[in-house]
N, C-alpha and C positions, 0 to 999 in steps of 0.2 A: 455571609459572614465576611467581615473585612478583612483583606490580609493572606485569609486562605491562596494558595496556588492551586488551584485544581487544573490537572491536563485538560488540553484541550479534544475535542472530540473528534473520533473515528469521521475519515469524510469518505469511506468507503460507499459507494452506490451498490445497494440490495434489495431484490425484489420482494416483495411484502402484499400478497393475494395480488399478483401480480400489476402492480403499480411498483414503479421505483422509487427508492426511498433514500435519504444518506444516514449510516448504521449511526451516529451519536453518540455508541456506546464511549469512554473514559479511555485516551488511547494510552498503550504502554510503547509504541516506541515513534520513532520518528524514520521515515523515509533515507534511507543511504544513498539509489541513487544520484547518480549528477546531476545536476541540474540542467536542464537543456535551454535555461533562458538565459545561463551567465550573470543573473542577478545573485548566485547562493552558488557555493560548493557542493549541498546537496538539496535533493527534494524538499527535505524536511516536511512532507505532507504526515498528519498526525492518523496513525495506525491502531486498531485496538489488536489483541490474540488473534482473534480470530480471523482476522483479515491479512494480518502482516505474512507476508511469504521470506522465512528467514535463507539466508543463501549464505550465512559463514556466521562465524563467534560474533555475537552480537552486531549481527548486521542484519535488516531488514529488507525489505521492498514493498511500498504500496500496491494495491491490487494494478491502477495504470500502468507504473513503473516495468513489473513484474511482463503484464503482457506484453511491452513494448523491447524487454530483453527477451521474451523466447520468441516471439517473432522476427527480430532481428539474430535469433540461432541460425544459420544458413543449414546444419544438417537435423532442421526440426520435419522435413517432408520427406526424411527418409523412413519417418516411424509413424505410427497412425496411432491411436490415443483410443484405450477402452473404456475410460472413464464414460 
């Protein structure tokens, strides 16, 4: 349909019978952090629910994003994770 805006799609990678897959689903928000090419102020990688990891009022982080700040937590190897 012309004209329509429809969000662009989740580019989250998810395993799917184990192959990987990118989720597609309709994303609801856009990536917050910086951008580490210096082309953008932020990410802006498109997020669905279910993948977005929120970290304040309407602030986001893509799944990459997200790994790439708690690896860079310096006191993340003082705790060990049960998940």
């Amino acid at each position: 349909m012309r004209g329509t805006n429809l969000p662009d799609p989740c580019g989250a990678r998810v395993l799917v019978a184990g192959q990987e897959q990118i989720c597609m689903v309709a994303s609801d928000y856009l990536c917050d952090a910086p951008d580490s090419t210096g082309q953008r102020k932020t990410c802006d990688a498109a997020v669905c629910e279910a993948h977005a990891h929120e970290i304040g009022r309407n602030r986001h982080l893509c799944p990459a994003c997200h790994l790439k700040r708690r690896d860079a937590d310096q006191q993340r190897g003082l705790f060990t994770s049960l998940v």
